[in-house]
ZAMAR-860619 format. One record per atom (N, C-alpha, C): residue in one letter; x, y negated, z negated. Coordinates in steps of 0.02 Angstrom, whole numbers, plus 50000, padded with zeros to 5 digits. Last residue first. Layout:
<nodes>
AXYZ ...
</nodes>
This chain:
<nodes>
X498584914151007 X498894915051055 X498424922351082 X498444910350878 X497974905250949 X498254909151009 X499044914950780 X498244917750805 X498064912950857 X500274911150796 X500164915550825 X499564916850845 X501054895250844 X500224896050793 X500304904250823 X502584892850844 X502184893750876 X501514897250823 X503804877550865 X503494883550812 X502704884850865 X504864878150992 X504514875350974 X503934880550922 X505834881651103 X505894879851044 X505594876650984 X505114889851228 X505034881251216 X505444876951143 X505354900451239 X505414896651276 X505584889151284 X505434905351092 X506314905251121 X506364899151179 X504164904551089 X504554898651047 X505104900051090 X503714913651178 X503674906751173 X503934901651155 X504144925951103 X504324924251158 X504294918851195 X503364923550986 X504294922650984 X504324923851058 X502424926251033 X502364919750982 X503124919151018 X502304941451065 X501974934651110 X502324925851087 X502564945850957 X502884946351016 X502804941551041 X501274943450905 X501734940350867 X502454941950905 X500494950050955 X500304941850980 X501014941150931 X500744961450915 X500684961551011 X500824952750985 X500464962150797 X501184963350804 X501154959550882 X499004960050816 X499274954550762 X500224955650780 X498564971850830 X498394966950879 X498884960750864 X498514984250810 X498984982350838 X499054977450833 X497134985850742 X497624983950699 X498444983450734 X496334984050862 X496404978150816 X496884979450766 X496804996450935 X497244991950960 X496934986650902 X497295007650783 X496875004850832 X497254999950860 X498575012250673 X498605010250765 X498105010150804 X497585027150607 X498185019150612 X497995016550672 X496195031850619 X496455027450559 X497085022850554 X495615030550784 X496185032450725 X496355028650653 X493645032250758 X494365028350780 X494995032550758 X492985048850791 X493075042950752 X493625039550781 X492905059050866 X492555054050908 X492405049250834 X493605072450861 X492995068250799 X492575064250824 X494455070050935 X494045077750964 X493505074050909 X495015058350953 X494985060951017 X494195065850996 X495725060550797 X495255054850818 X494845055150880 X496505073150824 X495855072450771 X495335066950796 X497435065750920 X497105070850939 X496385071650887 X498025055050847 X497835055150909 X497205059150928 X498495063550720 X498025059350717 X497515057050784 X499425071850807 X498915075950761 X498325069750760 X500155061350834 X499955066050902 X499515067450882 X500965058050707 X500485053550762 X500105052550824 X501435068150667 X500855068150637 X500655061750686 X502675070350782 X502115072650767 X501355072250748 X503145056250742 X502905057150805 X502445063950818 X503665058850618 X503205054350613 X502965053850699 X503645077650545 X503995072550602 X503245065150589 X503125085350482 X503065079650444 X503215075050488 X503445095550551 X502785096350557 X502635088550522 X504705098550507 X504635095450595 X503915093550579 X505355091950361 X504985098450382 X504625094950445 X506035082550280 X506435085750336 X506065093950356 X505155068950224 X505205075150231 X505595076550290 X505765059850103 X505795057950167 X505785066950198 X505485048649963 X505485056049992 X505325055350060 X506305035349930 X505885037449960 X505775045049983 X507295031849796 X507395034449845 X506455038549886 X507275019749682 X506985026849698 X507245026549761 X507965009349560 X507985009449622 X507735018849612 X508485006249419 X507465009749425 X507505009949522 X509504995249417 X509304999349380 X508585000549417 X510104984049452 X510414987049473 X510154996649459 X509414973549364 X509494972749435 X509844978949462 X509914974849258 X509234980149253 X509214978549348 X511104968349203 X511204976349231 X510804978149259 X510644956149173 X511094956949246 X511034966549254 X509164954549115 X509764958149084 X510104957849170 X507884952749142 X508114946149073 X508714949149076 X506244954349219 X507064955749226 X507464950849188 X504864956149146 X505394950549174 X506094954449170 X503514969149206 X504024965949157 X504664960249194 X502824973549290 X502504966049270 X503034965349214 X503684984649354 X502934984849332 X502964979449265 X504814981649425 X504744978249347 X504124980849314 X505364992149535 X504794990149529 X504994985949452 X505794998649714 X505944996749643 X505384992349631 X506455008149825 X505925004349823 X506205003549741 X507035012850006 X507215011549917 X506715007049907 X507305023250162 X506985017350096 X507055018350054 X509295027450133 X508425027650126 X508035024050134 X510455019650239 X510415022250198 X509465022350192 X510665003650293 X511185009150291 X510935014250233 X509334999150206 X509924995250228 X510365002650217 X507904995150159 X508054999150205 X508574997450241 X506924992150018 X507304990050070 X507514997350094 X505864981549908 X505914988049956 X506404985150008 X505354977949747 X505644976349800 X505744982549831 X504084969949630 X504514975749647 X505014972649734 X503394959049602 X503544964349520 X504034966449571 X502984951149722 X503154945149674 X503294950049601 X504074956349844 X503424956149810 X503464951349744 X505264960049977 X505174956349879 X504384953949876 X506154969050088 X505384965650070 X505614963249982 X507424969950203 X507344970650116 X506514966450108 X507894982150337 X507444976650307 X507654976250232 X508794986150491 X508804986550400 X508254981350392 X509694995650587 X509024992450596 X508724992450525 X510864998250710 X510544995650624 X510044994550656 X512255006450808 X511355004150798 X511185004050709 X513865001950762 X513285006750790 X512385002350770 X514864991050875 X514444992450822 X513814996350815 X515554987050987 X515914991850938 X515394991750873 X514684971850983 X515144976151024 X515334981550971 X512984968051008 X513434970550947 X513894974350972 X511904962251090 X512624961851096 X513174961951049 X510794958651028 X510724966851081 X511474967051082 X510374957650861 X510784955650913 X510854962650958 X509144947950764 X509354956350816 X509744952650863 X508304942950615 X509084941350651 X509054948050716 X507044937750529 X507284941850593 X507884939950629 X506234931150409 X506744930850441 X507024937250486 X504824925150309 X505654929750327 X505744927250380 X503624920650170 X503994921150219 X504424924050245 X501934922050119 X502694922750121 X502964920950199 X500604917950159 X501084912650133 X501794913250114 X499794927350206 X499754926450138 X500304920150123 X500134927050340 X499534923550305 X499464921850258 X501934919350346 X501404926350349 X500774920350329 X503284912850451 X502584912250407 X501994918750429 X504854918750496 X504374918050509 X503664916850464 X506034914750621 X505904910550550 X505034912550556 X507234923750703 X506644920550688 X506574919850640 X508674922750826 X508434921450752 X507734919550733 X509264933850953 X508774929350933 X508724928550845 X510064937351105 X510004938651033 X509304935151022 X509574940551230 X510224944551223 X510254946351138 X508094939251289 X508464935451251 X509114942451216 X507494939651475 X507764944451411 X507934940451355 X507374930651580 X507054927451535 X507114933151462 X508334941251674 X507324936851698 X507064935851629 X509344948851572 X508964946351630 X508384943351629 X510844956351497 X509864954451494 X509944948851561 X512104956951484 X511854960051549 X511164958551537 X512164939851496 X512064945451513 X512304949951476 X511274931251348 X511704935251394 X511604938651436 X510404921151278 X510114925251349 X510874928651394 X509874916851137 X510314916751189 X510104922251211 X508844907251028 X509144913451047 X509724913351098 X507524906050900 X508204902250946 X508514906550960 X505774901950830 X506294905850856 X506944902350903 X504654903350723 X505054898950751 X505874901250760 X503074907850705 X503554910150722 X503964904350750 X501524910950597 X501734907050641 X502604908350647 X500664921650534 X500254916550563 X500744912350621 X500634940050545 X500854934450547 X500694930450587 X499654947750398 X500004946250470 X500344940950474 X499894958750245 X499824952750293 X500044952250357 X500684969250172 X499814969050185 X499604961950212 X502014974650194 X501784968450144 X500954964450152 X501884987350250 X501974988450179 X501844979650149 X501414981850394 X501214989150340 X501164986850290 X502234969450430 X501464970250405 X501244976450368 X503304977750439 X503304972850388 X502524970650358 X503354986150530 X503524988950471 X503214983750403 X503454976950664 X502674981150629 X502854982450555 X504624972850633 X504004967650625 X503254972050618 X505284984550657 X505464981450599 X504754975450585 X504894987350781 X504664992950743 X504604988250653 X505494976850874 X504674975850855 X504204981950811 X506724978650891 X506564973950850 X505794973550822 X506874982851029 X507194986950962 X507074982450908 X506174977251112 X506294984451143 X506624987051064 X505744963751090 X505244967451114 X505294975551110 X507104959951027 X506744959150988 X506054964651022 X508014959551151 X508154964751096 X507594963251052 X506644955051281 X507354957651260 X507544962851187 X505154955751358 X505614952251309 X506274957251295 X504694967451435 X504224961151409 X504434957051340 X505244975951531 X505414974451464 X504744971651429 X505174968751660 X504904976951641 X504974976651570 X505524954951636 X505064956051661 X504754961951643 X506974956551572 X506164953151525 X505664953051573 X507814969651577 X507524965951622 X506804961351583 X508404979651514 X508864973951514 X508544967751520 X507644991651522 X507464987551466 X508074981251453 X508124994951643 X507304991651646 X507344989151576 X509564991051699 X509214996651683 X508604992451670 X510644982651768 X510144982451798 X509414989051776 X512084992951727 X511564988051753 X511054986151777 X512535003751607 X512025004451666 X511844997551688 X513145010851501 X513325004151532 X513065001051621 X512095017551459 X512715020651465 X513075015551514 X511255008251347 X511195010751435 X511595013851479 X511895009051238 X511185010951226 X511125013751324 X513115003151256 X513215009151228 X512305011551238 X512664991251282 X512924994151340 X513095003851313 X512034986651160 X511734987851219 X511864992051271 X512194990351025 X512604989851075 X512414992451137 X511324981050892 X511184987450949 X511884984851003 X510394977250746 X510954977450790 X511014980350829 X509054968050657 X509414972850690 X509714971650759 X508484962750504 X509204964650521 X509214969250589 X507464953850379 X507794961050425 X508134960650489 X506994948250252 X507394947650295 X507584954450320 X505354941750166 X505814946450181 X506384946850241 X504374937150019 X504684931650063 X505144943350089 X503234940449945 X503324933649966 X503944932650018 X501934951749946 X502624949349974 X502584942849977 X500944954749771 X501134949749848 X501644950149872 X501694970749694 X501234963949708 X501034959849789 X502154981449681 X502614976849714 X502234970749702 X501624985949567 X502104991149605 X502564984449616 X500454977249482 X501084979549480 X501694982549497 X499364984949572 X499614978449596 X500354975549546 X499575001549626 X499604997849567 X499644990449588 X499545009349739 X499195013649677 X499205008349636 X500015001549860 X499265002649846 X499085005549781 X501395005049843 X500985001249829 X500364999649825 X501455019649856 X501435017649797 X501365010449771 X500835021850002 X500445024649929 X500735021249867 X502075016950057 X501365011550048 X500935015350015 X502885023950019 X503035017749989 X502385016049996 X502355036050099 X502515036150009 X502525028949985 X502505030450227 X501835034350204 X501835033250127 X503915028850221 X503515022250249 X502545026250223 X504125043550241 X504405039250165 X504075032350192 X503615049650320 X503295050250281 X503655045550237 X502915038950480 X503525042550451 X503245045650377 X501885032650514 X501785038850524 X502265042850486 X502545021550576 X501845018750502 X501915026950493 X503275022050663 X503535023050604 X503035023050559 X502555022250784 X502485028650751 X502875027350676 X501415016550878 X501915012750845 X502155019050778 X500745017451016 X501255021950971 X501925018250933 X498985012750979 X499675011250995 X500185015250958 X497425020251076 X497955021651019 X498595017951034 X495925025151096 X496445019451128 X496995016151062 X494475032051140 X495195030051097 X495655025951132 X493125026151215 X493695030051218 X494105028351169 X491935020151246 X491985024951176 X492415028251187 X491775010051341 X491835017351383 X491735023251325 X492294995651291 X491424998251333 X491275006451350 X493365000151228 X492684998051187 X491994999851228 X494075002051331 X494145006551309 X493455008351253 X494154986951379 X493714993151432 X493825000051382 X494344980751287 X494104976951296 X493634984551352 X495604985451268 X495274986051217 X494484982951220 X496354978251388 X496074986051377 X495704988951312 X496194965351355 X495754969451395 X495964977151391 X496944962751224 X496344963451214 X496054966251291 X498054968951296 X497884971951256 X497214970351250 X498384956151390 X498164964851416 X497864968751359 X498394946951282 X497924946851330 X497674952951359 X499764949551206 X498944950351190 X498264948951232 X500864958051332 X500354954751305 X499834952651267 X501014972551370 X501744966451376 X501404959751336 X500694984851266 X500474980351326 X501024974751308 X501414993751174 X500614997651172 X500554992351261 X502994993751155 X502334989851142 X501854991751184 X502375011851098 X502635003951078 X503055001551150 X501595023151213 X502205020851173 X501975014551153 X499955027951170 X500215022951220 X500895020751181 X498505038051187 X499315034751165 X499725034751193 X496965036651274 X497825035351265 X497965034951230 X495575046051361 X495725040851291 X496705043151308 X494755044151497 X495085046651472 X495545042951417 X494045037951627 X493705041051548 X493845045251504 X494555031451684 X494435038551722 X494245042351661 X494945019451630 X494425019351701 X494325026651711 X495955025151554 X495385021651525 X494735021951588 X496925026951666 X496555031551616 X496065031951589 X497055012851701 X496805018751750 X496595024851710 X497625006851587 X497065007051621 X496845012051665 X498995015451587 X498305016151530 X497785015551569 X499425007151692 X499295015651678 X498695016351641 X499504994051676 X499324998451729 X499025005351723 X500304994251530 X499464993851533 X499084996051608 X501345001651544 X501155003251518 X500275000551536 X502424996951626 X501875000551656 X501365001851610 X503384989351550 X502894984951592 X502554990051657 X504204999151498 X503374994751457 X503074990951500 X504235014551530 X504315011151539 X503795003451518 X503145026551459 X503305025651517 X503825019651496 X502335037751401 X502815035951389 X503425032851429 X500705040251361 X500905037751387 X501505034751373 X499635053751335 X500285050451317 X500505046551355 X497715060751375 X498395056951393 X498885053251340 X496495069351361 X496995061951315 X497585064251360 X495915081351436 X495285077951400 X495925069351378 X496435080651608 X496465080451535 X495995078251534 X496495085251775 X495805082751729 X496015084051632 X497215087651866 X497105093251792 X496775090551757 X496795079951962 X496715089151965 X496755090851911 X496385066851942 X496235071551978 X496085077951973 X497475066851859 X496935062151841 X496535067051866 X498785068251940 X498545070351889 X497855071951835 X498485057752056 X498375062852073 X498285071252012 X499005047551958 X498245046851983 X498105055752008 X500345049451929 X499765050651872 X499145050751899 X501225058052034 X500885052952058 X500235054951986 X502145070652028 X502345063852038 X501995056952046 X501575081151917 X501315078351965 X501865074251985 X501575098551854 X501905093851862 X501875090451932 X500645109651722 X500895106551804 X501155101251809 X501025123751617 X500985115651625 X501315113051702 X501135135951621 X500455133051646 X500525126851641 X502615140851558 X502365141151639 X501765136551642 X502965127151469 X502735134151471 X502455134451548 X503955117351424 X503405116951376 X502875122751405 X504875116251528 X505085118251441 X504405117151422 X504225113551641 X504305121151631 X504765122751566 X503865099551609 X503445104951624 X503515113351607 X505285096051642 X504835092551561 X504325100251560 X505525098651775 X505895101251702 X505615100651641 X504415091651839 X504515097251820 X505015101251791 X504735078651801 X504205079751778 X504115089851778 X506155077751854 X506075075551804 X505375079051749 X505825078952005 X506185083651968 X506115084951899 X504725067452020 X504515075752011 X504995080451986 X504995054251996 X505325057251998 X505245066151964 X503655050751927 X503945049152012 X504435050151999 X502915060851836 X503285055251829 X503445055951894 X501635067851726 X501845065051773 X502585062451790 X501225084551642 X501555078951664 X501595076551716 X500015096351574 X500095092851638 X500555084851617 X499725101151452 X499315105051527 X499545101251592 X499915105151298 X500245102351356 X499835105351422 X498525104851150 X499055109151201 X499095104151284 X498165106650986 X498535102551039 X498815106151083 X498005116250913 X497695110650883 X497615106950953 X498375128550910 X497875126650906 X497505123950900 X500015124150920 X499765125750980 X498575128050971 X500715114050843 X500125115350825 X499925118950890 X502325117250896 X501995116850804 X501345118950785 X502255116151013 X502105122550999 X502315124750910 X501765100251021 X501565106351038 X501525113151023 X502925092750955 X502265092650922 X502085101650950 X503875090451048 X504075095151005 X503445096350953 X503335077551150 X503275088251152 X503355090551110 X503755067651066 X503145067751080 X502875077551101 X504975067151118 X505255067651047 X504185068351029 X505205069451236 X505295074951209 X505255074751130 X505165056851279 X504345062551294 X504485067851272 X506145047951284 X505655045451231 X505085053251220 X506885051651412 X506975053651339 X506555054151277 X505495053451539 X506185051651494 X506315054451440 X504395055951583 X504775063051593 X505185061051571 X502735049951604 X503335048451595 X503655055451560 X501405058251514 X501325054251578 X502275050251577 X500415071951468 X501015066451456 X501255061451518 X498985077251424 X499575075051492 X499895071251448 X498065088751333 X498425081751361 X498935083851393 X496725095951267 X497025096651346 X497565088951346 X496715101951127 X496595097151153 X496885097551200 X495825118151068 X496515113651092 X496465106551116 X494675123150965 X494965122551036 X495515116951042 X494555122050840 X494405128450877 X494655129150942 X496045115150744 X495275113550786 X495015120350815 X496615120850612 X496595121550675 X495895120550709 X496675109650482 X496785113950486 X496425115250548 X497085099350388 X497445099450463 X497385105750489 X496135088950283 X496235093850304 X496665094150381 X496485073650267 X496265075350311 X496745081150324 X496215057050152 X496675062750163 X496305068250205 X496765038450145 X496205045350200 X496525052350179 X496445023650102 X496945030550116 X496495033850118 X495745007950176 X495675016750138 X496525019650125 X494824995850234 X495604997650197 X495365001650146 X494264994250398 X494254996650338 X494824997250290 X494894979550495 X495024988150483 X494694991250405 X494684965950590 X494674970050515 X494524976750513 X494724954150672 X494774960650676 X495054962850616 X493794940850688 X494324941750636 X494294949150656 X493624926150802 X493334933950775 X493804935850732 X493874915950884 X493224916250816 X493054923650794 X494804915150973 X494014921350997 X493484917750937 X495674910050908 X495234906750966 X494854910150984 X495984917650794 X495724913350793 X495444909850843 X496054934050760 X496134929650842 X495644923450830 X497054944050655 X496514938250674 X496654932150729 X497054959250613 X497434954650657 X496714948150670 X497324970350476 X496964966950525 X497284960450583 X498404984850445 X497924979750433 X497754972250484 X498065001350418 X498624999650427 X498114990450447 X497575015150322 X497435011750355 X497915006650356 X498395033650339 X498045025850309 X498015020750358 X498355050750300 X498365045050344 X498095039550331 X499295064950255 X498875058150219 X499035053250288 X498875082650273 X499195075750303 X498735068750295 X498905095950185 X498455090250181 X499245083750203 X499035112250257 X499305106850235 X498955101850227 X498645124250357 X498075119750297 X498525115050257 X499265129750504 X499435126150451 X498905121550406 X499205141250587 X498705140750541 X498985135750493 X500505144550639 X500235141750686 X499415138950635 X502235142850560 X501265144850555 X500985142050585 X503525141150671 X503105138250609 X502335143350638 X504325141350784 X504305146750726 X503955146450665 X505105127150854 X504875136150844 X504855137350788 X505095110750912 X505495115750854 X504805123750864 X505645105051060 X505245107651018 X505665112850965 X507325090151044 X506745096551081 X506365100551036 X507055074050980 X507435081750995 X507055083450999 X507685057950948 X507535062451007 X507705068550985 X507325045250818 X507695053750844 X507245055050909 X507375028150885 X506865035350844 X507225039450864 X508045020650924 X507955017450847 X507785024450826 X507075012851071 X507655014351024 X507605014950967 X506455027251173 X506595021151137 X506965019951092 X506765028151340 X506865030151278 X506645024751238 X506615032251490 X505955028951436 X506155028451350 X507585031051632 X507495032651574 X507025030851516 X506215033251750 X506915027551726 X506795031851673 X505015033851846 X505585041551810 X506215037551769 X504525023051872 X504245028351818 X504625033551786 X504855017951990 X505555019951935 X505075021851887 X504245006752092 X504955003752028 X505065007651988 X503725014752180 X504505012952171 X504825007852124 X502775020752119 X503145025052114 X503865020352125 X502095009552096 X502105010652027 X502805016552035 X501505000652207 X502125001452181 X502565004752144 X499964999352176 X500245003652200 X500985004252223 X500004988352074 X500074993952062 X499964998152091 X501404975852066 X500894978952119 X500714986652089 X502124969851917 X502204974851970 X501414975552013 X501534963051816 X502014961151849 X502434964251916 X499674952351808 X500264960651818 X500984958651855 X499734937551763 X499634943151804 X499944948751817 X498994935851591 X499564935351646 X499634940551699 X497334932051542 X497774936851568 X498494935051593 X496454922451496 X497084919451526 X497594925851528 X495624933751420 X495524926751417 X496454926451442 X494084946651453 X494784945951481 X494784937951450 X493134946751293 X493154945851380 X494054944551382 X493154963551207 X493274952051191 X493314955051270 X492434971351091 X492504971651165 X492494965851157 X492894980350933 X492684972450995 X492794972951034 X492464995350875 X492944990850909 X492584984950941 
</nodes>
């Protein structure tokens, strides 16, 4: 990893000894991903082969540095460490159950020893579903302290997120860290920046790369440059009824572009923009964005937004999300086009299709060779699972994670960054300068 110096940080937005009263215990969900409680009853000896890949580089042109990831597929025996990994979970919301149900899948791989959240009720209900010996703190520092984890989860609210971490990181203890991983590419490069000097992990939970049909599509592009080829150009789509998302809650934290760190694009929009770098093997260079700022969003939230956006490679798309979809259930759709195949994700599977280098010459064939992504419905395949498993392998190996380093975050964080600028200023924004 690069250790880059702190450069034009923004200043924390909360005091962090505050941390208990703005609400750690708020609801943490996120949107878009299943929530459900631990699953029972699986082989605790599971030798399954879980495929993990590499996910791709982010370049910080004003550093002069290019962050580059090896580009592999990995395949990695899963079979039971000798000893457990000691983690805390840190936040007691919705989002932390969909992160527990890992546990007593691999109980020899991974084991619960301790939650936080300022609201102790919270932390000890979380606690006593995952087994008498798990303790429950209201204060993460005092966690830090006494139950001394080897990794920490961190599923908090987003504008705690780098507070926290850090302090973890400072107490020489490696994270995963919900999406968005830091409100900033600045925070990010500093905690990547203290996680580098210390040889700690330091993981973003960007978990769809993890799913298995987003796993299959990008094996089957990688097996052929005929699959899909270059992306050139892609549009994605997402909708959300806000008030249906906050049980018409005012003033909830992901309304707020301060705790937030942007609106419907930061909180339900930024799985679809990671998704996109995955499977179309580029970042993005530049973003031109327009929006509106309804209520119920707040302190600079954008209610909607349209982006226009340039990749490295020279394709292009498009990002439509509206937080203010009345009477309309949650979407969240893409279509990618390569210069042989195409992939989408509209009401329904990923679907992928391919010409392997033949010309489409017939109206019917458009309608013809569409696949359906195998999408496993076995818990152990969960994509928040296997992104605990990886967590943890990388932790006890003392190798990076093969996904979600923060350099291969790095490129989604600044591309948040971009569109939160442009909305400001309306004005196209250079991402790698940012």
């Amino acid at each position: 990893m690069r250790a880059d110096p702190l450069t034009a940080r923004r200043p924390l937005l909360a005091d962090h000894d505050q941390l208990g009263h703005l609400g750690i215990g708020a609801r943490g969900d996120e949107p878009g991903e299943q929530i459900g409680g631990a699953v029972k009853g699986h082989d605790q000896q599971d030798t399954r082969q879980s495929v993990f890949f590499d996910c791709f580089s982010a370049f910080d042109e004003r550093q002069g540095t290019i962050f580059r990831a090896e580009s592999r597929m990995m395949n990695r025996a899963t079979t039971a460490s000798p000893s457990p990994l000691r983690i805390a979970l840190i936040g007691a919301g919705g989002i932390s159950r969909a992160h527990t149900k890992a546990f007593p899948l691999f109980p020899n791989r991974i084991r619960l020893v301790a939650v936080a959240d300022t609201a102790l009720s919270a932390a000890r209900s979380l606690a006593a579903e995952n087994g008498a010996d798990v303790s429950a703190f209201a204060d993460h520092r005092e966690l830090i302290a006494e139950a001394r984890p080897e990794a920490a989860v961190i599923t908090l609210p987003h504008y705690l997120h780098y507070p926290v971490a850090k302090d973890f990181l400072e107490a020489g203890i490696p994270v995963l860290v919900e999406k968005p991983v830091t409100h900033t590419a600045s925070e990010l490069r500093d905690l990547n920046a203290l996680a580098s000097a210390k040889h700690l992990v330091l993981m973003a939970g960007q978990m769809r790369r993890f799913g298995s049909a987003a796993r299959h599509v990008k094996q089957w592009i990688d097996a052929s440059p005929e699959n899909f080829g270059e992306l050139r150009s892609f549009d994605a789509v997402v909708q959300v009824n806000v008030d249906a998302y906050t049980g018409g809650k005012t003033g909830h934290w992901i309304l707020d572009g301060l705790k937030a760190g942007g609106g419907v694009i930061a909180s339900f929009g930024i799985h679809r923009v990671d998704l996109v770098r995955m499977l179309g093997g580029a970042d993005f260079s530049e973003v031109t964005a327009i929006g509106r700022f309804d209520a119920p969003f707040l302190n600079g939230a954008e209610s909607q937004a349209s982006v226009l956006f340039r990749m490295s490679n020279g394709a292009t798309g498009t990002l439509h999300a509206n937080g203010r979809a009345p009477r309309t259930a949650y979407m969240d759709s893409f279509t990618l086009h390569g210069t042989h195949g195409s992939i989408m994700e509209v009401a329904g599977p990923l679907r992928y299709a391919t010409t392997t280098g033949a010309v489409t010459q017939q109206w019917g064939h458009q309608h013809e060779g569409w696949m359906d992504a195998p999408d496993s419905s076995d818990p152990r395949d969960d994509a928040f699972v296997q992104q605990l498993l990886e967590f943890a392998a990388s932790v006890q190996s003392g190798r990076p994670p093969s996904c979600n380093t923060p350099e291969m975050n790095f490129n989604t964080i600044a591309c948040m960054d971009a569109i939160a600028e442009s909305l400001r200023t309306g004005r196209t924004v250079n991402v790698a300068k940012l």
